[in-house]
C-alpha positions as CSV (number, residue, x, y, z in Angstrom):
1,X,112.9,166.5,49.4
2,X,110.2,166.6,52.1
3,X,106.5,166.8,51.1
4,X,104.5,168.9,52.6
5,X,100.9,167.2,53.1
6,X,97.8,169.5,53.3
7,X,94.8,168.6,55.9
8,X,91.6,167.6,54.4
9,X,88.9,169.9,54.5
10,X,87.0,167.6,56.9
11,X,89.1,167.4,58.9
12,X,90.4,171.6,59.2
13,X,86.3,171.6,59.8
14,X,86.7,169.4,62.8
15,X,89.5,171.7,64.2
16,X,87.5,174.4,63.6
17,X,84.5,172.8,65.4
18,X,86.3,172.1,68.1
19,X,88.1,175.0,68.5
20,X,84.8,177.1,68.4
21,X,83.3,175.0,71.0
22,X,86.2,175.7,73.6
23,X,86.1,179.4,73.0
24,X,82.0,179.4,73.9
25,X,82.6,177.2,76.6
26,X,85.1,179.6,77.8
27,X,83.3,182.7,77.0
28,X,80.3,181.1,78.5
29,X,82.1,180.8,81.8
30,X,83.8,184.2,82.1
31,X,80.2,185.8,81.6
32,X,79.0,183.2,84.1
33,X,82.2,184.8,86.3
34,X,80.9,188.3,85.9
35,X,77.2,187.5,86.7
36,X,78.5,185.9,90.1
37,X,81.2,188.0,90.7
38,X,78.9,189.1,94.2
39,X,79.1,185.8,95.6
40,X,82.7,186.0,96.9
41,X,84.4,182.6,99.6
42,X,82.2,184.8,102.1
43,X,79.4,183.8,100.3
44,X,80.1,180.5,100.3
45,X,80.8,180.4,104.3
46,X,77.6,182.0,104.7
47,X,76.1,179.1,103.6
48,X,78.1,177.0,105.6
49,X,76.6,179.3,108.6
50,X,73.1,178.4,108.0
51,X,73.6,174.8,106.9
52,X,75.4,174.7,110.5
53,X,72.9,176.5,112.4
54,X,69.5,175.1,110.5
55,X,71.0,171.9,112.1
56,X,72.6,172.7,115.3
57,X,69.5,175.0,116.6
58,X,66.6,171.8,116.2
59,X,69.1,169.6,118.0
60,X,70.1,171.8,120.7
61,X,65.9,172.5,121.1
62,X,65.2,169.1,121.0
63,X,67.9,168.0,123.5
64,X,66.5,171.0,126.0
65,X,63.2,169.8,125.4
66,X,63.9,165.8,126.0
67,X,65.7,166.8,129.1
68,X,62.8,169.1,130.5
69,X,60.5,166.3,130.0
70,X,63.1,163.3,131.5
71,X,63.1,165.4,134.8
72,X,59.5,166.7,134.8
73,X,58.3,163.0,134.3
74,X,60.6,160.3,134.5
75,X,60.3,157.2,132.5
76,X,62.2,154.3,131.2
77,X,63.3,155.8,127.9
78,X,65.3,158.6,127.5
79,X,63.1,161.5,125.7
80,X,66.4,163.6,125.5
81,X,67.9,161.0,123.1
82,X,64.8,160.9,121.0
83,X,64.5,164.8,120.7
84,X,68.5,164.5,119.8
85,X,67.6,162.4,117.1
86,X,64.3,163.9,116.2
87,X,66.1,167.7,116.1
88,X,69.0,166.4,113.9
89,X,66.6,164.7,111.3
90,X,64.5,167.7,111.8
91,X,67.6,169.9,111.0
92,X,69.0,167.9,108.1
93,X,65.7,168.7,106.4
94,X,65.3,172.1,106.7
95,X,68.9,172.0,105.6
96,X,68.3,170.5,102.8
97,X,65.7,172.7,102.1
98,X,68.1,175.9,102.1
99,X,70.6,174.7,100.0
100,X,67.8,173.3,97.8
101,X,66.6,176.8,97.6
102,X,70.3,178.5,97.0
103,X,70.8,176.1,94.2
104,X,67.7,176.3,92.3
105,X,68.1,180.2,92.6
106,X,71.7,180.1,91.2
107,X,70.2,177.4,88.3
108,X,67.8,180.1,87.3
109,X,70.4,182.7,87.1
110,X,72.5,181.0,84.7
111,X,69.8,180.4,82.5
């Protein structure tokens, strides 16, 4: 004849704890769902967009400018390659700054 063994209450309290803990987790990301549910894949291409362009416009304005200045007064080193470099680490920074901004805003949401 098989026994049948019963779980120790410890352990049937673990289960439960565990099991309660996946449910909140789960409910806790369904509401998160329905608090973002604005915030769609065009959303997230949006910010692609201005990640893109807070970097692309410095560099083209620095490359216009660097040129400007290479044919108004000529010189030995190439100001058009140090505006290029300028304008990206320019635009790097103010992109981190945007998504810096987007994130801390979406952090304060879920709180």
């Amino acid at each position: 004849m098989v026994e049948i063994r019963r779980t120790s209450n410890s352990r049937r309290r673990k289960m439960a704890d565990r099991f309660t803990e996946q449910v909140a987790k789960k409910e806790a990301l369904r509401m998160k769902g329905i608090r973002h549910k604005d915030e769609t894949v065009w959303f997230g291409l949006g910010m692609f967009g201005i990640v893109g362009w807070s970097v692309a416009i410095p560099t083209l304005v620095g490359v216009a400018l660097g040129l400007w200045i290479d044919r108004t007064w000529p010189s030995a080193y190439s100001w058009a390659l140090m505006f290029l470099i300028i304008g990206v680490v320019l635009g790097c920074i103010n992109a981190a700054y945007w998504v810096k901004k987007v994130r801390s805003k979406i952090i304060e949401d879920d709180e």
